[in-house]
C-alpha positions in Angstrom: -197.8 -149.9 60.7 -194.3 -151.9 61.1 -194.1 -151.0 57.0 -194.0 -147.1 57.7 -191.3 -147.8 60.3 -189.0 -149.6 58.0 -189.8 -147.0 55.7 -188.4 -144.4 57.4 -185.7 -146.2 58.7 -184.7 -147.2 54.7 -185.2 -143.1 53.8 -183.1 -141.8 56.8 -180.1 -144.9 56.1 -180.4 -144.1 52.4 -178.0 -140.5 52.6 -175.6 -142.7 54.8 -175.6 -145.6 52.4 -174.9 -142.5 49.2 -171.6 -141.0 51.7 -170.7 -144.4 52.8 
């Protein structure tokens, strides 16, 4: 359960972390 959560955190950071 907390696994999907990081998940998604890591996918929707991932695009800033390519910009950044």
């Amino acid at each position: 359960e907390k696994r999907d959560v990081i998940l998604l955190q890591q996918v929707e950071t991932f695009p800033l972390t390519l910009y950044d």
